[in-house]
KEDO-69439 format. One record per residue: residue in three letters; x, y, z of N, C-alpha, C in turn; residue number from 0. Coordinates in steps of 0.001 Angstrom, whole numbers. Layout:
! KEDO-69439
<node resn="ALA" n_c1="X" n_c2="Y" n_c3="Z" ca_c1="X" ca_c2="Y" ca_c3="Z" c_c1="X" c_c2="Y" c_c3="Z" resi="NUM"/>
...
END
This chain:
! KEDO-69439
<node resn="UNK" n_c1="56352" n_c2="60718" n_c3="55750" ca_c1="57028" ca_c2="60058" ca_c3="54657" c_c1="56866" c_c2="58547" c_c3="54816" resi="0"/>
<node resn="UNK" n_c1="56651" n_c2="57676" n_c3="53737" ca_c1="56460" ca_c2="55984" ca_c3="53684" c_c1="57515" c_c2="55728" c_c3="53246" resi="1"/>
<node resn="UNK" n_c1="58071" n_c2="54325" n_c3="53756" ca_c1="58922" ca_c2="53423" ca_c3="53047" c_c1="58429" c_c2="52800" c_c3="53242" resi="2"/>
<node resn="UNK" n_c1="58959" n_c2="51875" n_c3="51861" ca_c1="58393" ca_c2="50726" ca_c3="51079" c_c1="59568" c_c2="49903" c_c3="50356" resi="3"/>
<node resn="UNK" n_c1="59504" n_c2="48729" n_c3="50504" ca_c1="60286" ca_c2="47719" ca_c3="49977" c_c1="60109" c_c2="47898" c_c3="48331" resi="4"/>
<node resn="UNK" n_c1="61189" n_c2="47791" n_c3="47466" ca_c1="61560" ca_c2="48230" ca_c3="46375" c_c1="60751" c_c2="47385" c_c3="45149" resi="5"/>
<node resn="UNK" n_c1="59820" n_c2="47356" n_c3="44111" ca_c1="59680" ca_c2="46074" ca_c3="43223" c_c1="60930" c_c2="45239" c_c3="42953" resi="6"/>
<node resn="UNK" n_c1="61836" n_c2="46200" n_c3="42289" ca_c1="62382" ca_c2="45730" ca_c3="41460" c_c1="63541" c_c2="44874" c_c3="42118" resi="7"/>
<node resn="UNK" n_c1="64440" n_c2="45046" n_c3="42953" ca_c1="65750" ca_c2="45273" ca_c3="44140" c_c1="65222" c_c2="44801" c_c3="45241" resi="8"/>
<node resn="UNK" n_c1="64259" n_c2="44852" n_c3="45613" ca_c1="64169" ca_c2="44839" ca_c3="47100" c_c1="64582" c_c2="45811" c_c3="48439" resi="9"/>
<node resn="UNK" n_c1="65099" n_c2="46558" n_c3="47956" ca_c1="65882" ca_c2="47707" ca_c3="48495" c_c1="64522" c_c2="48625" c_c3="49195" resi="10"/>
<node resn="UNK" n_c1="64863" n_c2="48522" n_c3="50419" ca_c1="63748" ca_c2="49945" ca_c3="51234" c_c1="64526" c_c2="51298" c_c3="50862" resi="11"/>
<node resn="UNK" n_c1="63224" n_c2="51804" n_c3="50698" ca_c1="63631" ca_c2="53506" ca_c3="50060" c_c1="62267" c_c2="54577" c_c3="50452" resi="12"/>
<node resn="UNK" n_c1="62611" n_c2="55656" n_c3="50485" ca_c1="61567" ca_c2="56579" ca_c3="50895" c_c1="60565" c_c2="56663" c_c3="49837" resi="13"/>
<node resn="UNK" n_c1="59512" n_c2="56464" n_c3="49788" ca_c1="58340" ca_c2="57418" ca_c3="48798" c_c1="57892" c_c2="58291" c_c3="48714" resi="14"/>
<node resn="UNK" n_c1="58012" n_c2="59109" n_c3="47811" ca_c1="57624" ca_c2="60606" ca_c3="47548" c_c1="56623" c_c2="60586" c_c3="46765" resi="15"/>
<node resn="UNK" n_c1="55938" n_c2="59930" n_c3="46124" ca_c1="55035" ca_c2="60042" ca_c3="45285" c_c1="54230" c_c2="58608" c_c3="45127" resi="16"/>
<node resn="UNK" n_c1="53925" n_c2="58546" n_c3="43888" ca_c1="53145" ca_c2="56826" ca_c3="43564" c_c1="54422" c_c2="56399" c_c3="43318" resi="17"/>
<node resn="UNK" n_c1="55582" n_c2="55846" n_c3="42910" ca_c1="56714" ca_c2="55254" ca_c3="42131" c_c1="56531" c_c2="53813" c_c3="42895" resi="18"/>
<node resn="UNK" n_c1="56880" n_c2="52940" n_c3="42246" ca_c1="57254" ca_c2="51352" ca_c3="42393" c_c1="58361" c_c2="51384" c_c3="42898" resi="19"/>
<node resn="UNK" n_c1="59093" n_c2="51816" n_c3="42549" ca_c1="60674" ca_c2="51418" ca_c3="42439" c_c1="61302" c_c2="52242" c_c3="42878" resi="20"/>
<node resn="UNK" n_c1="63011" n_c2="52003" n_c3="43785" ca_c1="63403" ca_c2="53111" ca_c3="43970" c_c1="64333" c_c2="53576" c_c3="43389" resi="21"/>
<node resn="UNK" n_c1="64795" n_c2="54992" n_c3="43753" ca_c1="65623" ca_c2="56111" ca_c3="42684" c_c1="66560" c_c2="55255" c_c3="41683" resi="22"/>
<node resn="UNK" n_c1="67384" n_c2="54519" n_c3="42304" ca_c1="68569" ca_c2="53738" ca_c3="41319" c_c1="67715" c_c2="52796" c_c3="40429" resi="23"/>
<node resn="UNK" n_c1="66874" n_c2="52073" n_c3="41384" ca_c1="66520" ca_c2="51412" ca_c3="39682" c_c1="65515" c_c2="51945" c_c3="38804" resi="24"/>
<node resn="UNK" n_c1="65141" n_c2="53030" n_c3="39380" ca_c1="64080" ca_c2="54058" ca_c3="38186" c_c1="65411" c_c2="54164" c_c3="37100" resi="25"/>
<node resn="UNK" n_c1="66853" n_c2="54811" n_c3="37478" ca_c1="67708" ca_c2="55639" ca_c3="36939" c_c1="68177" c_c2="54738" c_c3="36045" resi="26"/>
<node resn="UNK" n_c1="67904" n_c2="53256" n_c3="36435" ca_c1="68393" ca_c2="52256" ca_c3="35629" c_c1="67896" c_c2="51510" c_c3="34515" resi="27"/>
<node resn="UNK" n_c1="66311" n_c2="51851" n_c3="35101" ca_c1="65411" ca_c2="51911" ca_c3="33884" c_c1="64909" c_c2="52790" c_c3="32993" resi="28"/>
<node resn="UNK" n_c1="65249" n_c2="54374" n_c3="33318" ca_c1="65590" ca_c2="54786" ca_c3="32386" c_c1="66947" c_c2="55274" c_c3="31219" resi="29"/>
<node resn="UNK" n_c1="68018" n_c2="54670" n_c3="31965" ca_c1="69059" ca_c2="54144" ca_c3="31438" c_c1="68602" c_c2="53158" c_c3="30186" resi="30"/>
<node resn="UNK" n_c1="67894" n_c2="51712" n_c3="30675" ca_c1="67611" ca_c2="51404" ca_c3="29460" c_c1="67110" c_c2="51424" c_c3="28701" resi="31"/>
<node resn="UNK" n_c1="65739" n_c2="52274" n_c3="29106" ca_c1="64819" ca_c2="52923" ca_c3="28078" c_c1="65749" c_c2="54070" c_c3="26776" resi="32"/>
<node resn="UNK" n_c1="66513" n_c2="54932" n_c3="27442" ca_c1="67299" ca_c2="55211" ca_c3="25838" c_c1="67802" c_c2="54572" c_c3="25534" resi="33"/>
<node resn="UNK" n_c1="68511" n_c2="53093" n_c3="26352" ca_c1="68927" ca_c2="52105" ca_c3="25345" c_c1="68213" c_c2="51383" c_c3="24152" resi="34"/>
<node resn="UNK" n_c1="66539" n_c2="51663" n_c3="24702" ca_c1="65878" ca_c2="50805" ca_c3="23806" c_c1="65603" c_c2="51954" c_c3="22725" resi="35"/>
<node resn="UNK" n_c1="65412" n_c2="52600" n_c3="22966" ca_c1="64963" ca_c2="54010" ca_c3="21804" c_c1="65925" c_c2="54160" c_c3="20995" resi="36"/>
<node resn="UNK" n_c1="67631" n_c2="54172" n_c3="21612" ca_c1="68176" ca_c2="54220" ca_c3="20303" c_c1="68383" c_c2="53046" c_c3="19010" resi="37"/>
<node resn="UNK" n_c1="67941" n_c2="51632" n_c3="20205" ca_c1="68204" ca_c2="50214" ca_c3="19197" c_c1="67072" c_c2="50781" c_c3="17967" resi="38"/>
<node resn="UNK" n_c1="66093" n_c2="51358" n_c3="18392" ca_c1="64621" ca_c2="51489" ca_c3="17728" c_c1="64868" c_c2="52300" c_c3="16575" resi="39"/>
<node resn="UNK" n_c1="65880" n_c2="53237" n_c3="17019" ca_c1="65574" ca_c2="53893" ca_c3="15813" c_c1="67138" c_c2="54219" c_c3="14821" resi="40"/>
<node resn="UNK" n_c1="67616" n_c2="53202" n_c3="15243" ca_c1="68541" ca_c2="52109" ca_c3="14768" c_c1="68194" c_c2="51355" c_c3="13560" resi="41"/>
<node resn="UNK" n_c1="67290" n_c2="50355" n_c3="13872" ca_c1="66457" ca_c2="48820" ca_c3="13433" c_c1="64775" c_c2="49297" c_c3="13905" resi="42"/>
<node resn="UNK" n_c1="64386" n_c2="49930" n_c3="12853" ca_c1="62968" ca_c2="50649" ca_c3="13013" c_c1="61800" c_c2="49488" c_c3="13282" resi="43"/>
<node resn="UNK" n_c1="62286" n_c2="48492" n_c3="12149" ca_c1="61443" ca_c2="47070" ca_c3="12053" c_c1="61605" c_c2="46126" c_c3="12665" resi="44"/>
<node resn="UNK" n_c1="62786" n_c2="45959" n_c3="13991" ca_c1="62367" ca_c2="45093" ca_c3="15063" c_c1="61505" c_c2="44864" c_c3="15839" resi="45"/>
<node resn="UNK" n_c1="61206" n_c2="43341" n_c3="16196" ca_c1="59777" ca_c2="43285" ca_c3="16989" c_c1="59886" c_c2="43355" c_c3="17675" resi="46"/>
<node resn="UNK" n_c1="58903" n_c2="43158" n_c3="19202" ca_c1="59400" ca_c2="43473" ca_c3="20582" c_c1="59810" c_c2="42700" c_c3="21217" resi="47"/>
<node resn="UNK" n_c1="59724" n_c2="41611" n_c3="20509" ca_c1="60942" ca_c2="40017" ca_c3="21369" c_c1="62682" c_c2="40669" c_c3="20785" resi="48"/>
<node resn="UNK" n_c1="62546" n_c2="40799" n_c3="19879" ca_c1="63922" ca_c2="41044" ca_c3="18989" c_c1="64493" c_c2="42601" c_c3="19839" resi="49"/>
<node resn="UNK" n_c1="63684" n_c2="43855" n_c3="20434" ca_c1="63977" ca_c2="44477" ca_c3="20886" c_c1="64042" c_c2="44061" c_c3="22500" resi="50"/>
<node resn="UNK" n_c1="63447" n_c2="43277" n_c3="22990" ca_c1="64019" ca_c2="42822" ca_c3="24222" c_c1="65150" c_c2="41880" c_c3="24720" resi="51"/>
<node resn="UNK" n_c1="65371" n_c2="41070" n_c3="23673" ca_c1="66138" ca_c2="40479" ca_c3="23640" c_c1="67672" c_c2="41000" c_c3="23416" resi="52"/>
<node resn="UNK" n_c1="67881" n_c2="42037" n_c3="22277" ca_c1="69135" ca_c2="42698" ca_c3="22011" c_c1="69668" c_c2="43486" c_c3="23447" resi="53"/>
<node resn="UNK" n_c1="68673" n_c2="44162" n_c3="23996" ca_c1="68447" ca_c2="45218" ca_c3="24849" c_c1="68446" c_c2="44539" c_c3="26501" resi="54"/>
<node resn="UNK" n_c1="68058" n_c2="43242" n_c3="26840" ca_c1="68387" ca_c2="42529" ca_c3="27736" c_c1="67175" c_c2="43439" c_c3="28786" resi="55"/>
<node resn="UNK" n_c1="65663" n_c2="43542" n_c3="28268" ca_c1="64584" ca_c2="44004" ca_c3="28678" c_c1="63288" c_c2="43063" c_c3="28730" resi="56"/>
<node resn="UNK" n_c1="62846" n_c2="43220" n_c3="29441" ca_c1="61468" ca_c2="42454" ca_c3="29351" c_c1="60628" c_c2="43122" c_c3="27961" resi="57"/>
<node resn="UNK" n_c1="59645" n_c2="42148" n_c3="27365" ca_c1="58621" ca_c2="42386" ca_c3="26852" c_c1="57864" c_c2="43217" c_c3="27154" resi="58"/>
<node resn="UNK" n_c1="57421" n_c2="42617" n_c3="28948" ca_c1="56261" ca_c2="43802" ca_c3="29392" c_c1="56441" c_c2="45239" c_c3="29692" resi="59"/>
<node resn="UNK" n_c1="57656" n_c2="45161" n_c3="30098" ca_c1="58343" ca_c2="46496" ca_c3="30006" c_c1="58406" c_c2="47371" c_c3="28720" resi="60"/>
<node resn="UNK" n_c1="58593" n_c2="46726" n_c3="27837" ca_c1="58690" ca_c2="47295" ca_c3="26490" c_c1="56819" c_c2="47504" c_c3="26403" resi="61"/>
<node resn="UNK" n_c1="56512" n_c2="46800" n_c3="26313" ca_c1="54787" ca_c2="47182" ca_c3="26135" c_c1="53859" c_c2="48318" c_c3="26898" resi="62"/>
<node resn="UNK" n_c1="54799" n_c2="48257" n_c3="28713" ca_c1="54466" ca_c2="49238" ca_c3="28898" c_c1="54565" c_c2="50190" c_c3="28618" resi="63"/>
<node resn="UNK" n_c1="56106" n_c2="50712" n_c3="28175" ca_c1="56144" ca_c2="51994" ca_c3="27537" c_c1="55459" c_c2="52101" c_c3="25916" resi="64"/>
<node resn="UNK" n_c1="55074" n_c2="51704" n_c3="25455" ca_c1="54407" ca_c2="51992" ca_c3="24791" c_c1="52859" c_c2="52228" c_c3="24542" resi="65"/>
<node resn="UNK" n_c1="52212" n_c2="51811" n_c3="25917" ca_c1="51371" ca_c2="51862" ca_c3="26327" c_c1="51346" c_c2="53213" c_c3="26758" resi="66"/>
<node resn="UNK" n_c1="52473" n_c2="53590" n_c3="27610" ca_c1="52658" ca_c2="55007" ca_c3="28188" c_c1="52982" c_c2="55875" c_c3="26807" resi="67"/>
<node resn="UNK" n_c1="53063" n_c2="55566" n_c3="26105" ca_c1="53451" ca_c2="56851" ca_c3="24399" c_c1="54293" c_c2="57102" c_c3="24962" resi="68"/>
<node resn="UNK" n_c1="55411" n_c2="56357" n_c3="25044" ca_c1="57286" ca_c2="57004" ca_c3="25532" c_c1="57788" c_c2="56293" c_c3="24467" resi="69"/>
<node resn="UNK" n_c1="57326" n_c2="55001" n_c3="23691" ca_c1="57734" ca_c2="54645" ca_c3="22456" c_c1="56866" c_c2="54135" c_c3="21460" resi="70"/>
<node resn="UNK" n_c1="57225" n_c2="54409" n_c3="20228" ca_c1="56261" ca_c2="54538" ca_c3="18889" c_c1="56863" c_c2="53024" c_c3="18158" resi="71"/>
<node resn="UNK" n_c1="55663" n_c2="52286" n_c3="17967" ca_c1="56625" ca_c2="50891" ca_c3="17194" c_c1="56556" c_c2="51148" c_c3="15340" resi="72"/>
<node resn="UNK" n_c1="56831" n_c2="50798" n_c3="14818" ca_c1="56595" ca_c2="50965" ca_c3="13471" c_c1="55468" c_c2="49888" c_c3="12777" resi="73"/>
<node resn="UNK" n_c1="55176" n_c2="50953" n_c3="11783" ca_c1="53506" ca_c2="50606" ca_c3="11787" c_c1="53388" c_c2="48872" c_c3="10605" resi="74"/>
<node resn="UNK" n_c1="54780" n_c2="48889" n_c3="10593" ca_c1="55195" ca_c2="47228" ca_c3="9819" c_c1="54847" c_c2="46492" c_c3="11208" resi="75"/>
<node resn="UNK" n_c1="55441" n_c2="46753" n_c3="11841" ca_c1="55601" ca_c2="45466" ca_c3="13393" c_c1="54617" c_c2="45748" c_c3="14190" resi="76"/>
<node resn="UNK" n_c1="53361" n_c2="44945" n_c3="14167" ca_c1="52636" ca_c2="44781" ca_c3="15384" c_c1="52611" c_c2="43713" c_c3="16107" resi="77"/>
<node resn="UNK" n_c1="52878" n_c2="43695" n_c3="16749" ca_c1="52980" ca_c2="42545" ca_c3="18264" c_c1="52079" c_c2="42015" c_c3="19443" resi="78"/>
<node resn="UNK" n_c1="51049" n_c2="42146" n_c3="18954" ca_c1="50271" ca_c2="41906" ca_c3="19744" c_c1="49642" c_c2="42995" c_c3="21098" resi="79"/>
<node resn="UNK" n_c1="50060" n_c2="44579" n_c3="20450" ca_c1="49450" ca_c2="45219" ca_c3="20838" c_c1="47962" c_c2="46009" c_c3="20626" resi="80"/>
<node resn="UNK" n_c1="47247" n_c2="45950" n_c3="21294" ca_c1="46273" ca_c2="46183" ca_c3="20997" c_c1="45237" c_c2="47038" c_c3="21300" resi="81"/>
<node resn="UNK" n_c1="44157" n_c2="47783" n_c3="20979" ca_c1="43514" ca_c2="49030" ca_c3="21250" c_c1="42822" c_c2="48094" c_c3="22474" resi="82"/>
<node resn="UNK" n_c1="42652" n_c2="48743" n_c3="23607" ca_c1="41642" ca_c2="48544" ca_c3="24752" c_c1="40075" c_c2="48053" c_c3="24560" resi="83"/>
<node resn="UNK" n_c1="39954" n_c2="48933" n_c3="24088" ca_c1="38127" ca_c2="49160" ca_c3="23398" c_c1="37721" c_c2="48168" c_c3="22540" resi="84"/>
<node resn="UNK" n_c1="38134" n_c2="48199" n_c3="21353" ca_c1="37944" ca_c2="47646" ca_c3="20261" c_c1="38763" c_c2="46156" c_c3="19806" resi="85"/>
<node resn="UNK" n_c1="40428" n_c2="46333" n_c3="20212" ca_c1="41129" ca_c2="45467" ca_c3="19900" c_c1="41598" c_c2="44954" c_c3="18687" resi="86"/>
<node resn="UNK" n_c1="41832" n_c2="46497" n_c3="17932" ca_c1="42095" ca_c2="46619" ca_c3="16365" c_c1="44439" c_c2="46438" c_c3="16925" resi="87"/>
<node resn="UNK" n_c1="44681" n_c2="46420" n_c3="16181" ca_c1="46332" ca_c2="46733" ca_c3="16235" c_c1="46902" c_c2="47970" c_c3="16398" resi="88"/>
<node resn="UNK" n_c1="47747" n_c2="48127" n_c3="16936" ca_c1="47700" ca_c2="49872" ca_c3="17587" c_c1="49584" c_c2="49887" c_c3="17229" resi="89"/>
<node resn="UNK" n_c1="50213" n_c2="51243" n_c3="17479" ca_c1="51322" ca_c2="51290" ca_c3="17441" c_c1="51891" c_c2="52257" c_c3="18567" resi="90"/>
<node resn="UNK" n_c1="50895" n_c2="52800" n_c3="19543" ca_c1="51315" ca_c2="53019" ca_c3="20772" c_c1="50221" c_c2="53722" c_c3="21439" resi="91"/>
<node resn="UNK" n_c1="50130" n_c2="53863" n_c3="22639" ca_c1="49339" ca_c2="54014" ca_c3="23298" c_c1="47923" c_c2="53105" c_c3="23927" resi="92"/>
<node resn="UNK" n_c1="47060" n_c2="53376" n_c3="24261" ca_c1="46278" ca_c2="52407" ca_c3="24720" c_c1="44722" c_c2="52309" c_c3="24112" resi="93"/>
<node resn="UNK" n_c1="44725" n_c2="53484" n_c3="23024" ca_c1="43129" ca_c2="53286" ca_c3="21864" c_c1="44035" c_c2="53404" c_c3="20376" resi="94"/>
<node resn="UNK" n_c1="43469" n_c2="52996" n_c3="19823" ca_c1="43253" ca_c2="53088" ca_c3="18209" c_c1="43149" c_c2="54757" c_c3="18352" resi="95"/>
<node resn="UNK" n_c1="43043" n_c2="55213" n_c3="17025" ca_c1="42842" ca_c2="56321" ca_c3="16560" c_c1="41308" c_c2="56623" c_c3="16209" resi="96"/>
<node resn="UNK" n_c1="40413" n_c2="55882" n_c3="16066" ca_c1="39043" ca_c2="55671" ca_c3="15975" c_c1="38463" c_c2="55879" c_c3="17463" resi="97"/>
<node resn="UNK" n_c1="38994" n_c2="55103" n_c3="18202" ca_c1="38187" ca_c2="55081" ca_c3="19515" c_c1="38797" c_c2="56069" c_c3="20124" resi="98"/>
<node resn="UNK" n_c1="40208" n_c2="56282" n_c3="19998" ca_c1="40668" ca_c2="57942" ca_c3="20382" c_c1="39504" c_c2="59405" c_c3="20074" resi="99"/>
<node resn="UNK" n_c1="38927" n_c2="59481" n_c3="19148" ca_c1="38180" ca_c2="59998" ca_c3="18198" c_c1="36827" c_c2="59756" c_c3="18984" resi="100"/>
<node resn="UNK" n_c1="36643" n_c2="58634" n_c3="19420" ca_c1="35028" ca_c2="58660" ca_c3="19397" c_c1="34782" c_c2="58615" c_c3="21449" resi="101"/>
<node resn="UNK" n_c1="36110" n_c2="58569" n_c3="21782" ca_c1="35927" ca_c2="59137" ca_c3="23053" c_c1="36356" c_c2="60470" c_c3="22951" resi="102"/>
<node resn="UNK" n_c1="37038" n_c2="61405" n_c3="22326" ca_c1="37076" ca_c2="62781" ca_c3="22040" c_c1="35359" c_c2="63500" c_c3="22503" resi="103"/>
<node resn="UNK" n_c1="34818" n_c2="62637" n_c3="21376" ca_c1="33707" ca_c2="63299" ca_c3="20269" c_c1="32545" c_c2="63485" c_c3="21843" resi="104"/>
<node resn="UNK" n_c1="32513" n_c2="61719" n_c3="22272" ca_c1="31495" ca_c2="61471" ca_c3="23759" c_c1="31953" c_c2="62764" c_c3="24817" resi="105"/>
<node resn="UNK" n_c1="33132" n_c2="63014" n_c3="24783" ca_c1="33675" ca_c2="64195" ca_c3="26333" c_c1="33056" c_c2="65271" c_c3="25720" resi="106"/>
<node resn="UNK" n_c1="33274" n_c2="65668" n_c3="24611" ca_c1="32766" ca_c2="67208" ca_c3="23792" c_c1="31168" c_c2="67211" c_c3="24324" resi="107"/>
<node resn="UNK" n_c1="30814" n_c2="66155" n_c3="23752" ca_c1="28854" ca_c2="66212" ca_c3="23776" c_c1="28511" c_c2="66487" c_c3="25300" resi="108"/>
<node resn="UNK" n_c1="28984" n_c2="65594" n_c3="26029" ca_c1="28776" ca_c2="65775" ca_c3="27390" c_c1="29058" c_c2="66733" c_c3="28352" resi="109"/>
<node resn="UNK" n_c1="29874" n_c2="67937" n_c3="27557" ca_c1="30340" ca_c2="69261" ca_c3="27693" c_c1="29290" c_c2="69935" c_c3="27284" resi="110"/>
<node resn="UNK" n_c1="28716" n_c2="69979" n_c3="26000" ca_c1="27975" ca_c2="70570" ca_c3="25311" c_c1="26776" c_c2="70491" c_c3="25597" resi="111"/>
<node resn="UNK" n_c1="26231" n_c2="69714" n_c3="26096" ca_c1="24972" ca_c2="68896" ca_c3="26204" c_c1="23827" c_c2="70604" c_c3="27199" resi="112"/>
<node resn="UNK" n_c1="23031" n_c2="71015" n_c3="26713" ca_c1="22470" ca_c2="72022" ca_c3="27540" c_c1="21697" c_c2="71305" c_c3="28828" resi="113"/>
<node resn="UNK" n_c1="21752" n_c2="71871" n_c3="30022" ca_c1="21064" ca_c2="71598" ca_c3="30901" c_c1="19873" c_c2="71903" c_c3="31102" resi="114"/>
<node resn="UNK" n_c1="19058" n_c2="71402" n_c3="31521" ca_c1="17482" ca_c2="71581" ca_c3="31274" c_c1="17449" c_c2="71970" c_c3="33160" resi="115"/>
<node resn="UNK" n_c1="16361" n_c2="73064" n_c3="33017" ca_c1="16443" ca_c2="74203" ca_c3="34269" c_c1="14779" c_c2="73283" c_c3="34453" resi="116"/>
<node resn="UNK" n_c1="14438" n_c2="72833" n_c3="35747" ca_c1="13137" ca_c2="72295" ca_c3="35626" c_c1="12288" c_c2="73697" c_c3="36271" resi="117"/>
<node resn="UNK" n_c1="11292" n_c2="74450" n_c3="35683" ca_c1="10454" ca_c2="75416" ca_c3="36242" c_c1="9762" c_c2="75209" c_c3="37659" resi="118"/>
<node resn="UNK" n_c1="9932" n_c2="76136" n_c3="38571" ca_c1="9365" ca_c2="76249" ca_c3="39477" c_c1="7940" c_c2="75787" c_c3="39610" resi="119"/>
<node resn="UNK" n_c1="7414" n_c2="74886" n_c3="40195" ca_c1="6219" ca_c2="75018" ca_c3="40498" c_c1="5051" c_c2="76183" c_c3="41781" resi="120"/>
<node resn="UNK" n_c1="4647" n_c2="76741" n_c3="41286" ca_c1="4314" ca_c2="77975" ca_c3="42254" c_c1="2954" c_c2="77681" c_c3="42810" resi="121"/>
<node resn="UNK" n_c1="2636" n_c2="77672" n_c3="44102" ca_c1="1358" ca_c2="77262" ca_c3="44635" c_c1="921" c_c2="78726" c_c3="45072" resi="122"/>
<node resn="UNK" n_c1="-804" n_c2="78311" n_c3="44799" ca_c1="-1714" ca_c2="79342" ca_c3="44816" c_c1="-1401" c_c2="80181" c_c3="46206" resi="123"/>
<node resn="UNK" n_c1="-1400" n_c2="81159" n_c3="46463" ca_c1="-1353" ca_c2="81714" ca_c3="48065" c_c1="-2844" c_c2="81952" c_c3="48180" resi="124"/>
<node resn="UNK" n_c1="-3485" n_c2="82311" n_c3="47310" ca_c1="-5134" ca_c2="82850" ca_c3="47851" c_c1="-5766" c_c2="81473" c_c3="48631" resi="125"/>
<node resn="UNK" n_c1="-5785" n_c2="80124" n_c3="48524" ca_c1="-6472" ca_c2="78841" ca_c3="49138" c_c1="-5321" c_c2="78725" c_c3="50256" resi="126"/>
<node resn="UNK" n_c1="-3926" n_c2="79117" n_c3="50504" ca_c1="-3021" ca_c2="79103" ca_c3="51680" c_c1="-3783" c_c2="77580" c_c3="52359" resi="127"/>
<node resn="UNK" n_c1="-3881" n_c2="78015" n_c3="53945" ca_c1="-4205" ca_c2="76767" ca_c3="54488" c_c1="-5898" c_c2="76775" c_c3="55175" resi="128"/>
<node resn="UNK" n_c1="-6627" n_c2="77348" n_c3="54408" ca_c1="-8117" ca_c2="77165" ca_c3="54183" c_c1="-9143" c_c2="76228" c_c3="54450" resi="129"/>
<node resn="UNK" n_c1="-9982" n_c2="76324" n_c3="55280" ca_c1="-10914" ca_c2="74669" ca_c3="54965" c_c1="-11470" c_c2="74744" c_c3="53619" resi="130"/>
<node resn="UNK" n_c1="-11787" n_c2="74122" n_c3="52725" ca_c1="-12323" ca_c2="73675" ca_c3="52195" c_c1="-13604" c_c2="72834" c_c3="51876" resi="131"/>
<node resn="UNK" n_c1="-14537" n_c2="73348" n_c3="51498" ca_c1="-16175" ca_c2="72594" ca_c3="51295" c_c1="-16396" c_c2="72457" c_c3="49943" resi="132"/>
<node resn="UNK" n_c1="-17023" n_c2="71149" n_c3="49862" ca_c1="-17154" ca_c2="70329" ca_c3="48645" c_c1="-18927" c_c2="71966" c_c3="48173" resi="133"/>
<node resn="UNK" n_c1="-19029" n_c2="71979" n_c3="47377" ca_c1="-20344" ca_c2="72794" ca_c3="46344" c_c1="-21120" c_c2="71470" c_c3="45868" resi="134"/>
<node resn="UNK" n_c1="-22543" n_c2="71602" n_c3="45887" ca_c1="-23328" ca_c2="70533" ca_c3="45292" c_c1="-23215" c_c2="70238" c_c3="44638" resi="135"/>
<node resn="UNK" n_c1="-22554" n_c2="71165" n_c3="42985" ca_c1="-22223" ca_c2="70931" ca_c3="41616" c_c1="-21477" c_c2="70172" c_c3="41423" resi="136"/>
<node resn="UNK" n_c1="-20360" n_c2="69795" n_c3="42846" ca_c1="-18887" ca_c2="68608" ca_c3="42631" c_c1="-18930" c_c2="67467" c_c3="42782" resi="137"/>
<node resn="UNK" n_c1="-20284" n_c2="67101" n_c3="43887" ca_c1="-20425" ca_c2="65917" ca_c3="43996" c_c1="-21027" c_c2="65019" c_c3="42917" resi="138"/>
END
């Protein structure tokens, strides 16, 4: 088992997995994560300064979860989130719906794609390991 000094607290705590943070302030951040979900769907058209600010949350925090698809912004308010790939305006997650789509489409093909079997090449056994003499006709 590892311990590790806490991000958030500073607090040493055991690690059980990948987590940053330990148990209380996970519990505390997701404490305020339904705080922020219910402001959201509360005030659908707040931005994410206006939802961090009411909510007493970081920005990046808020971006991350929406990055993670744990929250959906409304498709009025974009904030400067943006598709990875392309860098069209997004409303959660980390592609557009296009590049969602066209990395779909690339995993399928590359599934699909038939493998090419290269044929055996088969050597003569009758010449095996033979001397060989040149015929007058070759020279």
């Amino acid at each position: 088992m590892e311990v590790r000094n806490c991000k958030s607290c500073g607090r040493l705590y055991n690690v059980l997995g990948r987590e940053r943070i330990c148990p209380a302030c996970k519990a505390l951040q997701e404490d305020k994560f339904q705080q922020v979900k219910r402001f959201l769907n509360e005030n659908p058209n707040s931005s994410v300064e206006v939802v961090a600010k009411e909510n007493d949350v970081s920005t990046k925090q808020i971006r991350q979860w929406v990055r993670e698809e744990r929250l959906i912004l409304s498709s009025g308010i974009i904030d400067g989130i943006t598709c990875e790939t392309c860098g069209a305006p997004i409303i959660t997650g980390r592609y557009c719906e296009r590049c969602k789509a066209e990395l779909s489409q690339s995993f399928e093909n590359a599934l699909d794609r038939p493998r090419t079997i290269k044929p055996e090449v088969k050597k003569l056994e009758r010449d095996g390991n033979r001397m060989r003499f040149l015929r007058n006709d070759e020279i």
